[in-house]
N, C-alpha and C positions, 0 to 999 in steps of 0.2 A: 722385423719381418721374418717368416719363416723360409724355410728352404725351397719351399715353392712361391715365391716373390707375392706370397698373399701378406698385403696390409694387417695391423692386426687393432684392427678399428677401438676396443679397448681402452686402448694404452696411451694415453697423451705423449705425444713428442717431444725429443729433445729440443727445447728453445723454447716450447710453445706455453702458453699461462693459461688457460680456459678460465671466462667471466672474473677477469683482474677485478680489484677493488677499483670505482671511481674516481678515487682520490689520484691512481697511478695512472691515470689515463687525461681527466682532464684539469688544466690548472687550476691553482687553487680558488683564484674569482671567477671562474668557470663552471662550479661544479654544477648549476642547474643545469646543466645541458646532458646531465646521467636526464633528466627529466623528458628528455627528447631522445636521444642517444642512449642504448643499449652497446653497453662493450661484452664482443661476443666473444673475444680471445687478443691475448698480446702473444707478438713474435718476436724474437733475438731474430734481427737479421743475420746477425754474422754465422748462424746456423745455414743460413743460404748462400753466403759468400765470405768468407772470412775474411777481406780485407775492407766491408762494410762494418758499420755500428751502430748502435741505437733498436731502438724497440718499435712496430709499427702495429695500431691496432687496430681490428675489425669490430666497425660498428653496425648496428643495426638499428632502422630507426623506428620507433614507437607509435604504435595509429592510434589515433582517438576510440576511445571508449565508446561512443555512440557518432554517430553520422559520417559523415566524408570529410578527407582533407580539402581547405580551400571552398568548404561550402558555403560558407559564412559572405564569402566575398562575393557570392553572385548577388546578393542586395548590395553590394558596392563598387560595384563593376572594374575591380581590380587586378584580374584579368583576360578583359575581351573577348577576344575572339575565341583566342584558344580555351578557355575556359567553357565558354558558350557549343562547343563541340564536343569536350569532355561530359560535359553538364546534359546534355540531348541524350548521349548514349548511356547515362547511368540509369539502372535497377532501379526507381523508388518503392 
């Protein structure tokens, strides 16, 4: 930071990994889930509290290419109610 407490948006942080590899994020019989799961950065917790450890990462998750999540399911009525409210108020 500079001397007037302005951020310096640039510069990645100490601790922080911006878009780790997949591989470091999820286990190894796991790794479709980069398929769903966007890893948007890993942190060093012990940067936030030094008597903490281990790494925690931010994911984000991936929308379908064409249509709605969960659209599929309104010809199989899997879920209800709630579904049938969301599904009324959608754009087509």
């Amino acid at each position: 930071m500079t001397d007037d407490h302005t951020p310096d948006f640039t510069k990645v942080p100490t601790g922080m990994l911006p878009f780790p590899p997949v591989e470091d994020v999820f286990v190894a019989d796991q790794l479709e889930l980069a398929n769903h799961l966007h890893p948007l950065f890993s942190l060093d917790i012990s940067t936030v509290n030094p008597e903490w450890s281990g790494v925690l990462h931010m994911l984000s998750p991936l929308e379908p290419y064409e249509g709605f999540v969960g659209e599929l399911n309104e010809r199989d009525g899997c879920h209800g109610y709630h579904y049938r409210t969301a599904g009324a108020n959608r754009a087509d």
